[in-house]
N, C-alpha and C positions, 0 to 999 in steps of 0.2 A: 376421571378414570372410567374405561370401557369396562362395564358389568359382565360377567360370567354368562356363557349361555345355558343360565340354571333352568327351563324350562327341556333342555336336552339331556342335561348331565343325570349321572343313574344316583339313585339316593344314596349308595355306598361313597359315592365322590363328592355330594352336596357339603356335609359338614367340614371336610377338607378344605372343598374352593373357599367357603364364608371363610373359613379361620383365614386364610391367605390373603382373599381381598380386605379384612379386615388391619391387618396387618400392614396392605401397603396403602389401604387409607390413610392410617396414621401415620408411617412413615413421612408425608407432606408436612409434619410438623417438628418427626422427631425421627431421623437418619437412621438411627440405629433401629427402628424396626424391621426394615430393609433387612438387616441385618440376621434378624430375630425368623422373616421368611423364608433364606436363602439356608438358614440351620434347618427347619421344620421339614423343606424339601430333602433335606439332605439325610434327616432321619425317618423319612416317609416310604410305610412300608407298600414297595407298589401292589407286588400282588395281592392285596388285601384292600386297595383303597381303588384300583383303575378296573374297571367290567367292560364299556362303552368308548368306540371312538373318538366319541364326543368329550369324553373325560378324558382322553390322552391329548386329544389337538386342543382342549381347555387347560391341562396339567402343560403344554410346551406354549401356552401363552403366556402363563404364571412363568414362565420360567426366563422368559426374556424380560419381564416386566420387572425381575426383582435381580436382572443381572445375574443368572445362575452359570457357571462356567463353562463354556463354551466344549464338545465332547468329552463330557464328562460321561460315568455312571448310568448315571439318572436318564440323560440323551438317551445313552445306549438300550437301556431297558425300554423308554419307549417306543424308540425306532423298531426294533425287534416283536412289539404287541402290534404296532401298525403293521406289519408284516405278518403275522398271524390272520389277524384281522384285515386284511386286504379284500376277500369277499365282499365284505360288509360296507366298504368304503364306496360312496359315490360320490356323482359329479357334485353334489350339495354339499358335501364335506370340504371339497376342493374348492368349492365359493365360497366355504366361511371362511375357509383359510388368508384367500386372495382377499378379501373383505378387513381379514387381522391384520394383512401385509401392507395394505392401504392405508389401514390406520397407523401400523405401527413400521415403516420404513428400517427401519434397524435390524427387525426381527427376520430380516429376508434370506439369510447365512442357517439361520436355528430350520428354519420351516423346510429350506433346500438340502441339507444334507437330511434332515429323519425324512422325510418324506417327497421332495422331486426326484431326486439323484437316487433313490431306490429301487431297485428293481421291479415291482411288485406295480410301483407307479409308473415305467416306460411300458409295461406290458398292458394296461386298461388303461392308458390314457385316452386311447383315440373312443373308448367306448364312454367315459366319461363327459369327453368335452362333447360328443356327440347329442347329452344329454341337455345341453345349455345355447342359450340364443346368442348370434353372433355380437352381439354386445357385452355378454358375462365369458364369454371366449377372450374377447380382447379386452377386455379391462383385466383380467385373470393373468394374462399374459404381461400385459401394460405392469402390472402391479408387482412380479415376480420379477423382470428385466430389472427393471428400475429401482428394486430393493440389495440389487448385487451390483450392477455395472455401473461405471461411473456416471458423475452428475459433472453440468459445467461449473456449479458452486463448487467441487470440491478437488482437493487435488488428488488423488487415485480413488480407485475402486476402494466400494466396502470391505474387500477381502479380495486376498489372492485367487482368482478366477482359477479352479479345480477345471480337470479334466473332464471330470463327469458333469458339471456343470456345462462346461462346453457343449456336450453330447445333447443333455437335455435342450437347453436353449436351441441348438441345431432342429431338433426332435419339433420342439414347439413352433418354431419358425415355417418347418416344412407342412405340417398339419395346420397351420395357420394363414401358411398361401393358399392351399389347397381349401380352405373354407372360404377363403374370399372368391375363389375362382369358380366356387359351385352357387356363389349366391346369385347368379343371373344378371336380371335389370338392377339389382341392389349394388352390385359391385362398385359403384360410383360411391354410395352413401358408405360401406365397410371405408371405402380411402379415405374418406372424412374421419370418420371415427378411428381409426389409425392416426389420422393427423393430431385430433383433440384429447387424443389420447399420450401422444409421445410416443407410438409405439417404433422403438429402435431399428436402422436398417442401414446400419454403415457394420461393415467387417465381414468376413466370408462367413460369420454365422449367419448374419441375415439374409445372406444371396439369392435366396429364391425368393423370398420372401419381398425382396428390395424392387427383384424381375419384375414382378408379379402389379405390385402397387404403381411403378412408375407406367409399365403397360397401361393399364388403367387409366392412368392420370392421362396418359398424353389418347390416348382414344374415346374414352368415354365420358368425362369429367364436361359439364357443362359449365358457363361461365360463369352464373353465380357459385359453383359449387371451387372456380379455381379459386375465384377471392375468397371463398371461406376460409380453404386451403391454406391460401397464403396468407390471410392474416393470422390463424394460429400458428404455423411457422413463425412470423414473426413475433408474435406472444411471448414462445413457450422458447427461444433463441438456443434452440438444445442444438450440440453439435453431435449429438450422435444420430439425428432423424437425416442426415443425409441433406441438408438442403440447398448445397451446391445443386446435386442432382433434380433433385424433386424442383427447385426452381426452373432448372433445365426445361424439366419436363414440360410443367405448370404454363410457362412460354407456349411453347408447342400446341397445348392445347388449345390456349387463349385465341392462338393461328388457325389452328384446325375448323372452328367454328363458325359457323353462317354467317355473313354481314350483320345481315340486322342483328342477330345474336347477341353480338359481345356490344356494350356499350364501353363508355369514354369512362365512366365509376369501374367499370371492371379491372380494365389495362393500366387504369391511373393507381387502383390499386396493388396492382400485384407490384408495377413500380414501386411505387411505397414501402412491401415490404422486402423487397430487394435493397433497397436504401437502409431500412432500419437491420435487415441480416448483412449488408455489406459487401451483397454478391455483384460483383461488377461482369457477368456474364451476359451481357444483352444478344439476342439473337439477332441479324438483320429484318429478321419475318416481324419477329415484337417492335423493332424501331418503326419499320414500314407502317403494322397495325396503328401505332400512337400517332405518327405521323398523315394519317389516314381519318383520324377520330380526333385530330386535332381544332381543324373550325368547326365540329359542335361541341364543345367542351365548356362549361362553366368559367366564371370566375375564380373559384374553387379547385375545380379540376383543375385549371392550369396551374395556379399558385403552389397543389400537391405533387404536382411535374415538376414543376421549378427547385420546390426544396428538397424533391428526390435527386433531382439532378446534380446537385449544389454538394450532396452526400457522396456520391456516383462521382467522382472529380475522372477526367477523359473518359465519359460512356458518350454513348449514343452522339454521334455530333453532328447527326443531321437533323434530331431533334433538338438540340441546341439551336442551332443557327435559324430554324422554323421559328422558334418561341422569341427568338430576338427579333426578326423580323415582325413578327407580329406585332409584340409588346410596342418595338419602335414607331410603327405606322399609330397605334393609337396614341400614344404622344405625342404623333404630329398634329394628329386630327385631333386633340386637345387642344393643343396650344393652340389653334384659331381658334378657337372659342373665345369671349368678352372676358370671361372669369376664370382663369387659369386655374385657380384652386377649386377646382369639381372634386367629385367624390371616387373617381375612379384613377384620381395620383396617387393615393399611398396603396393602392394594391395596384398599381403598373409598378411602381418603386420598390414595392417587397418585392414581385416578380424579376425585375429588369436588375437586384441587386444580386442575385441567385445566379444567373446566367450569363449577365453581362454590366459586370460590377461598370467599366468606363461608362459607357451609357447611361446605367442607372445615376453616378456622380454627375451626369450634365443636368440630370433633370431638376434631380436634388435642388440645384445651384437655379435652376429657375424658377421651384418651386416655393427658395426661402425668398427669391429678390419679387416674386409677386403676392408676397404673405403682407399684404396693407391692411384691410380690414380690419380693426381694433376688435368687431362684435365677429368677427370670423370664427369659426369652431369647428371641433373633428365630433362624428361617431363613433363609440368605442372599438367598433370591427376598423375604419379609418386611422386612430389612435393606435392599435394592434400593429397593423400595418406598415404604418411609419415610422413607430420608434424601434421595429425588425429592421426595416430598411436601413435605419442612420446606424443600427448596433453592426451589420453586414457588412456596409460602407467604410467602419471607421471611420464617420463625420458626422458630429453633431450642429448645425447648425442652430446658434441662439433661438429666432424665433420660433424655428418649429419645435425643435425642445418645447419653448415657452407654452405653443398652442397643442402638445400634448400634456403637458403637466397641465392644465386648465382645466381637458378633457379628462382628465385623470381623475382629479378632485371635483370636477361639478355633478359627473357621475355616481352612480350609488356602486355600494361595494360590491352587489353580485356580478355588475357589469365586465367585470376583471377577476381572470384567476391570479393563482399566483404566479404561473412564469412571466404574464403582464409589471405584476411588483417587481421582479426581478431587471425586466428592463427599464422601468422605469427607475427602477433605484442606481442601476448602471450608466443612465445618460443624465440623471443629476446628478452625480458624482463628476463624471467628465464635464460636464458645464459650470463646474463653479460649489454644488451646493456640499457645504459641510453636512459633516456628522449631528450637528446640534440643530441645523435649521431647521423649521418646522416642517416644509414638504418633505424632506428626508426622512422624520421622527413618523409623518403618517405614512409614509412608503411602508417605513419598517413595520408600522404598526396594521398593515392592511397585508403584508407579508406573510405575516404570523395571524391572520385573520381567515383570511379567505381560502384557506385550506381546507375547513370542513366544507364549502360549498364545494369546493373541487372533489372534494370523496364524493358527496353525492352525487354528481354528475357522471362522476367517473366510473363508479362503480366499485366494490370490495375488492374484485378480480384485478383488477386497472392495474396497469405499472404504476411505477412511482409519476407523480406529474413534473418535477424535477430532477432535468438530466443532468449529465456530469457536468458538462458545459453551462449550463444556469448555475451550479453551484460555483463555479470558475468565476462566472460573474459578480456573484452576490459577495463573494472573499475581495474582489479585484475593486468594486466599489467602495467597500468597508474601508480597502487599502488604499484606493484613493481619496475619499470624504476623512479617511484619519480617523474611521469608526468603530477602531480596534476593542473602543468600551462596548460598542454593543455586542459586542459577543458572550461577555458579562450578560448579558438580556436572560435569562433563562428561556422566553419563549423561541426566541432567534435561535439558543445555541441549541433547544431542544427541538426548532424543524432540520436544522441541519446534521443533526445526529440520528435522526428516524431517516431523513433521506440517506445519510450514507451506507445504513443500515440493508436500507433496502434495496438500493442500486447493487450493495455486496451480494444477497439475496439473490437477484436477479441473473447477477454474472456481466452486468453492464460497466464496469467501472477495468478499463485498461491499466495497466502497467504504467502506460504513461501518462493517463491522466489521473491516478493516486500522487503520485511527483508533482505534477503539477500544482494539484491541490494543495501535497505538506510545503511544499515553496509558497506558495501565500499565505498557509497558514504562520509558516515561519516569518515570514514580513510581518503578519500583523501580532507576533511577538504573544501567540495566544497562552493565558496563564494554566487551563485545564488542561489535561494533557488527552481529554478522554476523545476526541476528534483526531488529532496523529495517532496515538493508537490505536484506530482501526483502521486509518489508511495504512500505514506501518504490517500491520499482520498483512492489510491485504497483498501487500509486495511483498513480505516475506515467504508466502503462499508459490507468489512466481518468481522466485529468486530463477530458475534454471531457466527462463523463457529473456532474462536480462542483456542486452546485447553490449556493449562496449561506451554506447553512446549513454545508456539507461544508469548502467553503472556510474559513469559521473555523477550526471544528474541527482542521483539517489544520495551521492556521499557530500555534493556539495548542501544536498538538503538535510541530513544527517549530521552533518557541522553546524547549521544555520537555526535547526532544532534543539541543538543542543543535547543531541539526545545519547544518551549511557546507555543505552539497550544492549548490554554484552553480547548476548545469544543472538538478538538478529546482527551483532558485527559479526560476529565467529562465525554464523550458517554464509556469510559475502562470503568472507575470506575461504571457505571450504568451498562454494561453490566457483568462485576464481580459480583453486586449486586443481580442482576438476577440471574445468576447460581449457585452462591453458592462457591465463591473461595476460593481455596486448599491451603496449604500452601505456595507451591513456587510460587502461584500468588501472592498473599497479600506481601509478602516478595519483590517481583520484584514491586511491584504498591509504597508502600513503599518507598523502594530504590529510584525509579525514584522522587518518590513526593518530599523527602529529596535536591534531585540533584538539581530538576528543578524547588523550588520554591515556590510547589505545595502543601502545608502538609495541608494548610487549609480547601482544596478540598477535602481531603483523612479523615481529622476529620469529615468534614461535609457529605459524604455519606456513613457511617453506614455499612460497611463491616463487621465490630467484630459484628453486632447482633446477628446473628445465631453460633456464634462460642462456643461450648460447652465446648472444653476441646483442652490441650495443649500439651496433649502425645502425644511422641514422638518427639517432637520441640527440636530444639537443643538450647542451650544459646542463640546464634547469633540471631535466628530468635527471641525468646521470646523480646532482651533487643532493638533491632529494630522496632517492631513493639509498644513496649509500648514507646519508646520515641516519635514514629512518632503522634500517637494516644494522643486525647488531653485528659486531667488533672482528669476530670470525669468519661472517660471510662476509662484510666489506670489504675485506681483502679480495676473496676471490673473484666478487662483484666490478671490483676495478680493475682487475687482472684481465675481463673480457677483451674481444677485440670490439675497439671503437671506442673504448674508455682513455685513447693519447688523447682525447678531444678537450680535454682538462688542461693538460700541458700548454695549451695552445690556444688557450682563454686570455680574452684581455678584460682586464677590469670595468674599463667604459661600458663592455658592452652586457656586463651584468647588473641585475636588479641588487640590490643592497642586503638581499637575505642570501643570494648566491654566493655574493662573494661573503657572506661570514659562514656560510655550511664549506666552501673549499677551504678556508683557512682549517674549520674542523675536523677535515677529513684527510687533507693533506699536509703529511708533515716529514716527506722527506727534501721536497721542491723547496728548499730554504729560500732560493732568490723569488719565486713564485708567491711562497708565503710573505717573505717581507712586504713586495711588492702591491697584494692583496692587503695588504693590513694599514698600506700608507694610503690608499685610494679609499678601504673602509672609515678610515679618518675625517674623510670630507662629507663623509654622508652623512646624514639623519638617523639615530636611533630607529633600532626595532622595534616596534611595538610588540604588548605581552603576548600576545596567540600566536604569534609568529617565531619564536624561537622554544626549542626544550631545553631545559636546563642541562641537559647533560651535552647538547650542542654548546653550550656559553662553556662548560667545561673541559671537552674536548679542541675547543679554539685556546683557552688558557693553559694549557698544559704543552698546547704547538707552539704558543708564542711566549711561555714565562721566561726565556732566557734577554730577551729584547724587551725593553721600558715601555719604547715609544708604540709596539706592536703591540703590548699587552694593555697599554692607554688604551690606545685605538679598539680592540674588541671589548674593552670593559664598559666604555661608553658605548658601543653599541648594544651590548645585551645588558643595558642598565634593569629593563624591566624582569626579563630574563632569570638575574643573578641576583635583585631582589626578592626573588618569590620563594627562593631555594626555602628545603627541608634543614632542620638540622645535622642528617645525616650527610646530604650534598655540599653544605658548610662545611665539614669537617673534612672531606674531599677534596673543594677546592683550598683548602689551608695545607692538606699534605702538598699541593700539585706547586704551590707558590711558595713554599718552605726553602726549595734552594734557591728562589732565585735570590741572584745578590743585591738588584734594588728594586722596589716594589713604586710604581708610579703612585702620586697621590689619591689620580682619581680611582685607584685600587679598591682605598681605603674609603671613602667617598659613596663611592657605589654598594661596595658589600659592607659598609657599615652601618647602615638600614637596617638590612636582614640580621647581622650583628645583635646590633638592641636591641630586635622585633623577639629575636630568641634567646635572650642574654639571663635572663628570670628563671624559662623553663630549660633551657640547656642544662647539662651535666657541670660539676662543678669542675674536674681535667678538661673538658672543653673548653671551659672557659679560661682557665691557666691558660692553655694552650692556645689561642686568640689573644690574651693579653699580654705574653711572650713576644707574640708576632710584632703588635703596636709599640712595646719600648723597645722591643731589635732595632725597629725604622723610627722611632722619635716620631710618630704621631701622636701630637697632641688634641685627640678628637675629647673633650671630658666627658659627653655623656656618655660615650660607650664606653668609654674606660672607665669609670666609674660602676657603668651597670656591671662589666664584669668585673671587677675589684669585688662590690658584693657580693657575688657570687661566688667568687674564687675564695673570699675570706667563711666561705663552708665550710673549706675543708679541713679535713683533720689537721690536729696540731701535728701529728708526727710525719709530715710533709716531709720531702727532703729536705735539704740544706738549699740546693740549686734553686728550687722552686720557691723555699722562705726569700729568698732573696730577689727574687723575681717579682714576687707579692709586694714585697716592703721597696724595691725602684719603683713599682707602679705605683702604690700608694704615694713617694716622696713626685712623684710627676705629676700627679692628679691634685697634689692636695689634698688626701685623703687618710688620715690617720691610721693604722694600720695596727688591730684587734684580732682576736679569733672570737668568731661568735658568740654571742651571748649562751646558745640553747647548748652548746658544747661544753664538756667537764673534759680537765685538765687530769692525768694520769692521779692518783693516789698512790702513796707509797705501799707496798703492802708489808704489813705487820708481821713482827717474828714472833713465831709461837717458840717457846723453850718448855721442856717436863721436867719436872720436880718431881725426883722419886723420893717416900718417909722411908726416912733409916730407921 
């Protein structure tokens, strides 16, 4: 908890603050003091307790801190003293505030309406910031932007961006170029500090401001100062610093500069962070420069070309076809050499697998067929190297697998971080090694090891060292080694829960590789649910950025997960609703609704409203979506133009669930139906997930007048019509009540479910089922039996119809026929008579 700034506050305020911080001290233990603060403020009397400005921007600290209601009262009356007191306010008031703002990001709404958006504050602003160094200017600014306007972590602004908000930011913006532009030779170093700062320059508020800094960059900005530039760009991957533009710029500069100037680490960097921001604007001038700074360039440096380039897919393709070139002449001029395995193969094969993957697979191929030496060995930068290559590749060749796992384990553990574990855990999996064998078991155990040497190296600041892509890896191993226990690990399952943690953090984790992740997580059948629920939110975050393509993907992983999450189905289905869903949405929303559960959901939010027409639709999709779709809209569903395409359906050429959803959905096409029902005869049963129960219902209800028809769909949704509720039992017995003969395997099939609910069933239910069995002279005993039990509940004063009904089952079953023991038999009731004395 940040302390009070009780060496400012006036002694009338001192005892107020203590009671308060003391209050939301203990709150950390116990909620309701919170509670107990936000009452205190609320019966605090101001003008008795506030003298000093320090005590009101101290009192509207308190006020964020214990969640005190947003324009309230309270606000009011100190907005209103801050405006009294506006004299008395300087630029050092405004620093401690910017100071609170930085600590406390939330409070940026509270501080902007009492005190930026007020008048009192656009009139002395310029004389305040006047008073402070161009550093507590822009961190001031930095601090106030970024506590209202959105962040790429989140999905909208802190608040509804006000008008006067507007004005003010404008306000600050234009005062804020005009301090950069009076600072001289420093103007260079303010764009730094603008960069490290985050300070925002996309929207027409920032327009001058945006002028101002990009001018700068592209004329003043020396080389080391671009790479600074760009690497916190790439840092801090915020979409609102502009860095299309600023990249733009950044180029230009890098051009602009002296020869000797710019080195090969400069231009190789700003590359770099163009790759990790994703900006494929390369200018001709920056291809030229790289292309220029190409033969003196490191090992190194090329390697950070090659894998910017590899991110960068169609950029620069004169610097491609340079870097193949090159790479290729040293491979030749290797291979004369006596010893083919030198030490500059697996860094031409990281290189050459970046840029010109064919090439890189010849070398490969001559680098395992000259791998003889038994006492042969890699260096761990060599080791690094080459098992990128073969992961790049898609080919692990046995022995160099072999002679990097060697180098792996002769090694000491600080030699390798952990994206090292990762690959190597990725290429013994593809090579053969189980989950259980011991190089696997030290993989995993140097995995979950050599992290904390990577913080150190890395720094606090560091991103995560674990991209989405290593995490792809490290599940895709699991899922090929069959290492689905070690997720059970707690140390495994708790690196991959901090990295996804943080990658969210970041704003690094795409839409589509959250999917991809719960698809493997779903392979590997994970039992904790606490890893899908945070890629789960994270895509339920971007549901409205989902394209048609994502939408599948989401729901076939949303089936495969198993997952009940009503609320993120119901926000699909509304955002579906919204846009306007295309065929393979509705089709996957469908699907998934079927799987999980969820049809009710899918009846009830109105998808087919705007749906015109059904050309183009294939069967599948038509006879899917009208089964999923309830009873009211199927009609009109089929009534579309494009829906004769049913009519005109051959049996052969449907899959075995199509044609048992036409049987259920079409029931005036009698010859269509029979025909459908004699060709689902030769098929194979459905299996359970593949049919609902009320499709097995609506096919028996089209075909109960035909035997051989209603055989035919009974055996197919055997699993189906075994799984039924009681209540769906009692449904399909109205729906088969008139017909006049009932196939055996009828009885057969729904005589499972029968007995499974024959106990707990109502006891007229059960009449009513044991009726059915002696109408058709089935003599099934156990079920007839279980319901005899049953049915022998009920009251004695039954009908006659149904005594008799009771007493045929009992004489067909062999089964004596009582009324239950727990039951009493009517009593006569007694005549009272009065005797009056004479």
């Amino acid at each position: 908890m940040r302390r009070s700034l009780t060496l400012w506050i006036s002694k009338l305020w001192r005892p107020h603050a203590e009671h308060i911080q003391s209050l939301i001290a203990r709150s950390v233990s116990e909620p309701r003091e919170l509670q107990q603060a936000r009452t205190y403020l609320h019966e605090l009397k101001f003008e008795q307790s506030i003298e000093e400005v320090d005590d009101a921007t101290d009192l509207l600290y308190f006020m964020h801190r214990v969640s005190y209601p947003a324009e309230s009262h309270l606000e009011m009356k100190v907005g209103e003293f801050l405006s009294k007191c506006a004299p008395q306010v300087c630029g050092q008031h405004i620093l401690a505030i910017g100071k609170r703002i930085q600590e406390e990001p939330g409070s940026g709404p509270l501080w902007s309406r009492v005190v930026f958006e007020r008048g009192w504050f656009t009139s002395s602003v310029v004389a305040m910031l006047s008073t402070m160094t161009l550093e507590e200017h822009l961190t001031l600014c930095a601090s106030y932007w970024h506590s209202l306007l959105p962040t790429p972590q989140s999905r909208c602004g802190r608040q509804l961006v006000s008008g006067s908000f507007v004005a003010v930011s404008t306000r600050l913006a234009a005062l804020t170029a005009q301090r950069i532009e009076g600072c001289g030779d420093n103007r260079p170093c303010a764009v730094c500090l603008c960069a490290k700062l985050g300070i925002f320059l996309r929207g027409d508020t920032f327009a001058e401001l945006r002028a101002v800094t990009l001018s700068i960059t592209r004329e003043m900005l020396s080389a080391a100062q671009v790479l600074e530039v760009a690497n916190v760009l790439a840092t801090r991957r915020s979409a609102e610093t502009a860095n299309s533009e600023w990249l733009v710029a950044l180029q230009e500069a890098l051009c602009r500069r002296r020869t000797g100037e710019v080195e090969a680490a400069h231009a190789v960097g700003l590359l770099h962070s163009m790759a990790v921001l994703n900006e494929t604007t390369l200018s001709e001038m920056f291809e030229d420069l790289l292309l220029q700074l190409l033969p003196g360039m490191s090992q190194d440096e090329i390697l950070k070309c090659c894998e910017s380039l590899s991110t960068l897919s169609g950029t620069a393709p004169r610097i491609r076809t340079e870097l193949h070139r090159t790479l290729c002449t040293m491979a030749v001029a290797g291979a004369k050499g006596k010893n083919f395995v030198d030490k500059a193969v697996p860094w031409r094969l990281r290189c050459l697998s970046m840029v010109a993957p064919q090439e890189a697979g010849k070398l490969l191929g001559r680098f395992e067929e000259n791998i003889q030496d038994a006492e042969a060995s890699l260096s761990p930068s060599d080791t690094r190297d080459l098992i990128r290559a073969m992961r790049s590749l898609r080919v692990f060749p046995p022995r160099a697998v072999t002679l990097c796992k060697a180098s792996y384990l002769a090694n000491p553990l600080q030699s390798f971080n952990q994206q090292d574990a990762v690959y190597m855990m990725y290429a013994g999996a593809r090579t053969g090694e189980s989950a259980t064998s011991a190089f696997f078991k030290e993989v995993v155990n140097r995995f979950t090891t050599v992290r904390k040497f990577d913080r150190r190296k890395s720094g606090p600041h560091q991103t995560s060292v674990l991209t989405a892509e290593l995490l792809e890896m490290v599940l895709q191993a699991l899922q090929i080694a069959k290492g689905r226990s070690l997720l059970d690990d707690a140390r495994v399952y708790a690196v991959l829960r901090r990295t996804l943690e943080q990658l969210q953090r970041e704003g690094s984790l795409s839409t589509e590789a959250n999917i991809r992740l719960l698809r493997l997580l779903a392979g590997l059948n994970v039992g904790n649910a606490s890893l899908p629920t945070v890629l789960l939110t994270n895509v339920s975050r971007a549901l409205t950025s989902l394209t048609s393509a994502d939408v599948r993907e989401l729901c076939e992983v949303l089936v495969a997960l198993k997952s009940r999450d009503v609320l993120m189905f119901r926000a699909l289905l509304e955002h579906l609703g919204r846009c306007g869903p295309d065929r393979t949405s509705l089709t996957a929303i469908a699907v998934a609704a079927r799987k999980l559960k969820f049809v009710t959901y899918f009846q009830q939010s109105g998808l087919l409203q705007n749906l015109t027409s059904l050309e183009g639709w294939s069967v599948s999709d038509i006879v899917l979506i009208a089964a999923t779709c309830s009873e009211n809209r199927r009609a009109g569903f089929l009534a579309l133009p494009g829906a004769d395409v049913l009519a005109q359906a051959q049996a052969e050429d449907l899959t075995t669930l199509d044609l048992f959803l036409i049987i259920s959905i079409v029931a005036d096409a009698r010859k269509q139906l029979l025909s459908m029902a004699s060709a689902l005869s030769k098929r194979q049963p459905l299996g359970a997930n593949d049919l609902e129960a009320e499709d097995a219902l609506r096919a028996i209800v089209n075909v109960v007048d035909d035997k051989d028809a209603l055989a035919a769909v009974c055996r197919s949704a055997t699993s189906a019509l075994q799984a039924m509720d009681e209540n769906m039992l009692m449904r399909t017995l109205e729906a088969v009540r008139r017909a006049p003969e009932l196939p055996n395997v009828f009885f057969r099939v729904v005589g499972r479910c029968v007995l499974r609910l024959a106990n707990s069933m109502t006891a007229d239910n059960a009449i009513q089922w044991l009726e059915l069995y002696v109408k058709h002279s089935i003599r099934d005993d156990s079920v007839g039996k279980a319901l005899l039990s049953k049915a022998r509940t009920r009251s004695s004063n039954c009908a006659d119809l149904t005594d008799k009904s009771i007493r045929k089952a009992a004489a067909m079953y062999g089964k004596s026929y009582a009324l239950h023991c727990k039951l009493k038999k009517n009593k006569e009731k007694p005549e009272w008579r009065s005797f009056e004395v004479g």
